[in-house]
C-alpha positions as CSV (number, residue, x, y, z in Angstrom):
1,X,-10.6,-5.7,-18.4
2,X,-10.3,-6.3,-14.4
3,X,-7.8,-8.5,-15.2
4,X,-5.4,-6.0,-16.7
5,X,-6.3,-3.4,-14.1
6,X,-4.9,-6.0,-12.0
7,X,-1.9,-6.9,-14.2
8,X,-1.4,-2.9,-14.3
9,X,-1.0,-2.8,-10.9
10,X,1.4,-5.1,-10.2
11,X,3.6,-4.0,-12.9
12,X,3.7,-0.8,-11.6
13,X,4.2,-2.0,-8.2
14,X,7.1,-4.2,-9.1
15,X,8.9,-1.7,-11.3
16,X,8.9,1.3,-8.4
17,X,10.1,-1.2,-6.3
18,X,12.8,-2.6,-8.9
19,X,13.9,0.7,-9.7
20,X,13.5,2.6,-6.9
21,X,17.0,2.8,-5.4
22,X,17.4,3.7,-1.5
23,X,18.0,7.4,-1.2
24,X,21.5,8.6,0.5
25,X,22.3,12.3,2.2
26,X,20.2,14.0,4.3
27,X,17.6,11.9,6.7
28,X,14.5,13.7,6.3
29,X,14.4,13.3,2.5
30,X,15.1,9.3,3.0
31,X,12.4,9.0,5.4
32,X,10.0,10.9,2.6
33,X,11.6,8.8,0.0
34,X,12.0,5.2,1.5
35,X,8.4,5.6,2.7
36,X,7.2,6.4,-0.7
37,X,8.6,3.6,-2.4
38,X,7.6,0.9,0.9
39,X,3.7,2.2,0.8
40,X,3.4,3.8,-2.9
41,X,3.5,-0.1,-4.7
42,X,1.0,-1.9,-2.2
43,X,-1.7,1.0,-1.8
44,X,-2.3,0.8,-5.7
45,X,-2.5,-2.8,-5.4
46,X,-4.6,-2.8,-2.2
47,X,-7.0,0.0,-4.2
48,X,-7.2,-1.4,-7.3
49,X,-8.2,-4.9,-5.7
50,X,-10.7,-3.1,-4.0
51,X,-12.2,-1.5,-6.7
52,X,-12.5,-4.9,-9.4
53,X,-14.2,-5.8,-6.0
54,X,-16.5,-3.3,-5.7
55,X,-17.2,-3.5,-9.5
56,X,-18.6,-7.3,-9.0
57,X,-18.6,-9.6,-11.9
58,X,-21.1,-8.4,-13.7
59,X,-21.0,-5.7,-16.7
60,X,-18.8,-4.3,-18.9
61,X,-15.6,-1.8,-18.5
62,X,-14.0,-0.4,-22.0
63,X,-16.1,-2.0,-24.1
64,X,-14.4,-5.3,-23.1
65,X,-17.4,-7.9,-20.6
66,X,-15.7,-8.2,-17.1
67,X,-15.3,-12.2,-15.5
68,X,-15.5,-13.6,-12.2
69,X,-11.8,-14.8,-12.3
70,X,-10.2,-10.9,-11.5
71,X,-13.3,-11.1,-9.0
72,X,-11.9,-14.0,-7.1
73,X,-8.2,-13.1,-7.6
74,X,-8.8,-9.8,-5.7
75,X,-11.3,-11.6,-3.0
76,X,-8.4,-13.8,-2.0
77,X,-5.8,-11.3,-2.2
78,X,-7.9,-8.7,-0.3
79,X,-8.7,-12.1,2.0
80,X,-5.3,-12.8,2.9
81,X,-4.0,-9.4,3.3
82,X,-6.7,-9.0,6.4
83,X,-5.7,-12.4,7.6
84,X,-2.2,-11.2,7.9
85,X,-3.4,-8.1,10.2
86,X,-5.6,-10.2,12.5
87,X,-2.4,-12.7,12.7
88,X,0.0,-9.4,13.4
89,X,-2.6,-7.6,15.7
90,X,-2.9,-11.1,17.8
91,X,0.9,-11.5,18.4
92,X,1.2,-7.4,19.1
93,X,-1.8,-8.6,21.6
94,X,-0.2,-11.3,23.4
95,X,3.0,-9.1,23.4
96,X,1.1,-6.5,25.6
97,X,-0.4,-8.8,27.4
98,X,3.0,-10.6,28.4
99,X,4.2,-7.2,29.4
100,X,1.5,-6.1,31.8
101,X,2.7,-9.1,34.2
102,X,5.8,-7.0,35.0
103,X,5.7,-5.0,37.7
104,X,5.6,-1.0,37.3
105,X,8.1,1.1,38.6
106,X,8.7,5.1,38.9
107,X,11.2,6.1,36.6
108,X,11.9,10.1,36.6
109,X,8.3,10.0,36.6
110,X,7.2,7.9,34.1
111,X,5.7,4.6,34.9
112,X,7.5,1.8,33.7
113,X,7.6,-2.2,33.3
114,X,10.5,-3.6,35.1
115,X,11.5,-6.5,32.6
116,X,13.2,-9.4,35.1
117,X,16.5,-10.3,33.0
118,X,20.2,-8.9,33.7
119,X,20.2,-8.1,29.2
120,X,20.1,-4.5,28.9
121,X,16.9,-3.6,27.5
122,X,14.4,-0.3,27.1
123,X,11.9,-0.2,24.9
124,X,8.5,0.8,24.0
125,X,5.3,-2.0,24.2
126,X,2.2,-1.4,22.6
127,X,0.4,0.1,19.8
128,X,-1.2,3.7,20.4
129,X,-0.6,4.0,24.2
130,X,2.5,1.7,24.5
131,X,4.5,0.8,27.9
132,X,7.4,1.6,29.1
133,X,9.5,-1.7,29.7
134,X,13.1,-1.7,30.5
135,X,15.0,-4.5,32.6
136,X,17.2,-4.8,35.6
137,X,19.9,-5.3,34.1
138,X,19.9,-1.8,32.5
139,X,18.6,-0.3,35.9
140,X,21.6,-1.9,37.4
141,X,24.3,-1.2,35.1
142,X,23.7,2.6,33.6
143,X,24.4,5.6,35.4
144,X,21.6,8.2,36.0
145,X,23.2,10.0,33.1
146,X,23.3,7.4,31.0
147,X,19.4,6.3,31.9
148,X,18.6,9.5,31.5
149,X,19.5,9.6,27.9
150,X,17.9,5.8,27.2
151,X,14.2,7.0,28.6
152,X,14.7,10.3,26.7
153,X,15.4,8.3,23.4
154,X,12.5,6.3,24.2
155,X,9.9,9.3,24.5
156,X,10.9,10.1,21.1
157,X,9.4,7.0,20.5
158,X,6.2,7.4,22.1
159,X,6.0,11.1,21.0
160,X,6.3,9.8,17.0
161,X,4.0,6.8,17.9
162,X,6.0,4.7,16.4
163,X,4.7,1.3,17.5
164,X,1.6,2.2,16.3
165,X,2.5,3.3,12.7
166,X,5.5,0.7,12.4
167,X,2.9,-1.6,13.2
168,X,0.7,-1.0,10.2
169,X,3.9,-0.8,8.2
170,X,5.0,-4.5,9.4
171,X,1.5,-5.3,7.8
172,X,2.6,-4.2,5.0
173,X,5.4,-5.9,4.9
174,X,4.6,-8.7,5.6
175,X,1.7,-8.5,2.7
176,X,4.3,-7.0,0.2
177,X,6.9,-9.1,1.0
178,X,7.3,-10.5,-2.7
179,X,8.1,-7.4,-3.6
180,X,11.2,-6.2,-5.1
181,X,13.3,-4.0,-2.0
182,X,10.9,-5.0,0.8
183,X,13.4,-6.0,3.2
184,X,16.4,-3.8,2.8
185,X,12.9,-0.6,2.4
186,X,12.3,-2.3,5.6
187,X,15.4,-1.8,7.5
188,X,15.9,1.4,5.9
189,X,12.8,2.4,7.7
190,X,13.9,0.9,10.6
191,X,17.2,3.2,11.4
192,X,15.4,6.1,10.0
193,X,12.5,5.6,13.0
194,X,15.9,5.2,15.7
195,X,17.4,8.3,13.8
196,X,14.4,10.1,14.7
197,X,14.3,9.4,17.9
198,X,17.7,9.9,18.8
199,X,17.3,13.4,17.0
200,X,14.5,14.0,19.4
201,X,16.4,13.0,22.8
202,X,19.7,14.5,21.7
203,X,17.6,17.8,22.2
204,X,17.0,17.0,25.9
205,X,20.4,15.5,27.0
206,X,24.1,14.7,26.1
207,X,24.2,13.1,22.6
208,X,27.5,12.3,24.2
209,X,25.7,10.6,27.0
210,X,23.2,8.7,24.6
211,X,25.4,7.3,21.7
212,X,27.5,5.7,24.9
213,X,24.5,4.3,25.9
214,X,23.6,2.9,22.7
215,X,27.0,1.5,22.4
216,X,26.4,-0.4,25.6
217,X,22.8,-1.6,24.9
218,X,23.4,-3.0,21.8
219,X,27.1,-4.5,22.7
220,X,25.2,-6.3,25.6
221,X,22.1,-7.2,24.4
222,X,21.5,-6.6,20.2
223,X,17.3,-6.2,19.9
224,X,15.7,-8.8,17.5
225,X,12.4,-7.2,16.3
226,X,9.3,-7.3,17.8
227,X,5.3,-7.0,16.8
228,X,4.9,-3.3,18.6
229,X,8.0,-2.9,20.0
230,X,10.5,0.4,19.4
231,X,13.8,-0.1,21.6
232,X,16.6,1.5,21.7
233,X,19.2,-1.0,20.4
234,X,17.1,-1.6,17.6
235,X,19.7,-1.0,14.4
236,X,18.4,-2.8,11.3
237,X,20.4,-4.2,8.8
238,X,20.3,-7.8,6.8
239,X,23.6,-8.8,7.7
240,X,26.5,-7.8,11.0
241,X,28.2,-5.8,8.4
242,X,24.8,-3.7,7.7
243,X,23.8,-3.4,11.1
244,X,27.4,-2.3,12.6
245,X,27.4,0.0,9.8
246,X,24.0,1.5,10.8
247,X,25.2,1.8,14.5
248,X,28.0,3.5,13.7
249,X,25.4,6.0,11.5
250,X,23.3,6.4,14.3
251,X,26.6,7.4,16.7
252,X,27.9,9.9,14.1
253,X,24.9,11.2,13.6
254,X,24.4,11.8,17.5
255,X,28.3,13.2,17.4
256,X,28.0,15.8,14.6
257,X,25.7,18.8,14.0
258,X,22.2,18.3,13.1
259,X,21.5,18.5,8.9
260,X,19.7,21.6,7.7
261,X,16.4,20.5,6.2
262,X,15.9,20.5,2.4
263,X,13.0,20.8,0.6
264,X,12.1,17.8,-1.0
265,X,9.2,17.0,-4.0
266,X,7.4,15.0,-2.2
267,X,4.8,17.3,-0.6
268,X,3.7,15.5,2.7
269,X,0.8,12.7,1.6
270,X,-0.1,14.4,-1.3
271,X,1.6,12.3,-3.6
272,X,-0.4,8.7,-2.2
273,X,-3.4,10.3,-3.5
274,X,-2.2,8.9,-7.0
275,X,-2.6,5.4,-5.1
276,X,-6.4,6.0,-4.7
277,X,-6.6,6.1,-9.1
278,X,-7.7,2.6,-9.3
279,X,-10.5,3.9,-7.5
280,X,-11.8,6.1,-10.0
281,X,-12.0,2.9,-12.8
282,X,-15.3,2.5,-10.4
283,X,-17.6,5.3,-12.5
284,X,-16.5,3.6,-16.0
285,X,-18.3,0.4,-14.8
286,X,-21.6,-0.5,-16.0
């Protein structure tokens, strides 16, 4: 019976995933959307391993006697998926840690890691209280204007906390990444969070002013990603053609009107709780 809990599961999983196409039109109901379909699919994995775990291999469910072999299946699954957050915490650890040898610097003030390269980099280090890091080259070659707009961009990054939560959802990625649509979920995810932020700083400066200073961060210097890291030049994509083509989403979006919001049917984190099911297979147990 724990067996085709399990089975259940990953069918599920792998058929929201399958058939969950990326959502087009207006951001706010991508975000929603893509975020559903990237979380939705592991959480009832993740749950329903826990509960055949919690059930033990003892007893009966249905009718039907339960086996140590679901028991085992959803140890080591349950096993591996913690190994891979120690091995992502770790990195995002030695990332910090490589980052507090900088020196600090006053910028508009906000302290700041001085990153010694002539790239052009700004970016956010860090998980719930990330630093500041931005290089000489970018203190050297943008105009107060223009630097300006890159640290406002980058508060919107530190408001959102995005290296925190992006960090739990690389975890998941990495986890889930046999998975139909975990990728291309992935960098959908990705140019939704720089979206967001560049919503946010267009508020407080030029959006003029900040999509030419994307243009000249990510013509300089394109950002591979990073444990903990949110940068400005980060665009996402799988290919050059995907990520010019999310640049040039991120500049239009800076150069036209904001989108009014629409309602959507996903109601906030209401709809996960249908994750936590598994969990109620628990009182049938005995």
């Amino acid at each position: 019976m724990h067996l085709l809990m399990i089975i259940t599961a990953v069918t599920v999983a792998w058929t929201l995933r399958y058939f969950g196409n990326i959502p087009q039109g207006n951001w706010n109901w991508r975000w929603e959307r893509s975020l559903f379909l990237f979380l939705f699919p592991p959480l009832l994995i993740f749950m329903t391993a826990v509960a055949v775990l919690c059930m033990g291999t003892q007893g009966q469910m249905g009718g039907m006697y339960t086996g140590s072999f679901s028991y085992i299946l959803a140890l080591i699954t349950l096993t591996c998926f913690s190994l891979l957050c120690i091995k992502l915490a770790l990195q995002g650890c030695k990332s910090i840690q490589s980052t507090l040898q900088y020196p600090q610097l006053n910028l508009a003030g906000k302290q700041a890691r001085i990153l010694p390269t002539k790239a052009l980099f700004a970016g956010q280090i860090g998980f719930w209280q990330p630093e500041l890091v931005v290089s000489q080259g970018l203190l050297q070659t943008l105009s107060p204007a223009h630097l300006e707009s890159v640290l406002a961009h980058e508060q919107g990054h530190y408001h959102y906390r995005d290296t925190y939560w992006f960090f739990w959802l690389g975890w998941v990625r990495s986890c889930t990444a046999w998975l139909p649509n975990t990728e291309p979920l992935w960098q959908e995810l990705l140019v939704l969070r720089e979206l967001r932020a560049d919503s946010y700083a267009a508020v407080q400066v030029d959006p003029l002013i900040l999509a030419e200073s994307l243009l000249l961060v990510v013509s300089n210097n394109p950002v591979t990603e990073e444990i903990c890291c949110a940068a400005l030049g980060t665009i996402g994509g799988v290919n050059e053609i995907h990520r010019r083509y999310r640049l040039e989403e991120r500049i239009e979006a800076l150069l036209t009107p904001p989108e009014a919001t629409i309602k959507t049917q996903l109601k906030s984190w209401h709809i996960f709780i249908l994750g936590f099911l598994p969990l109620a297979t628990v009182i049938f147990h005995n």
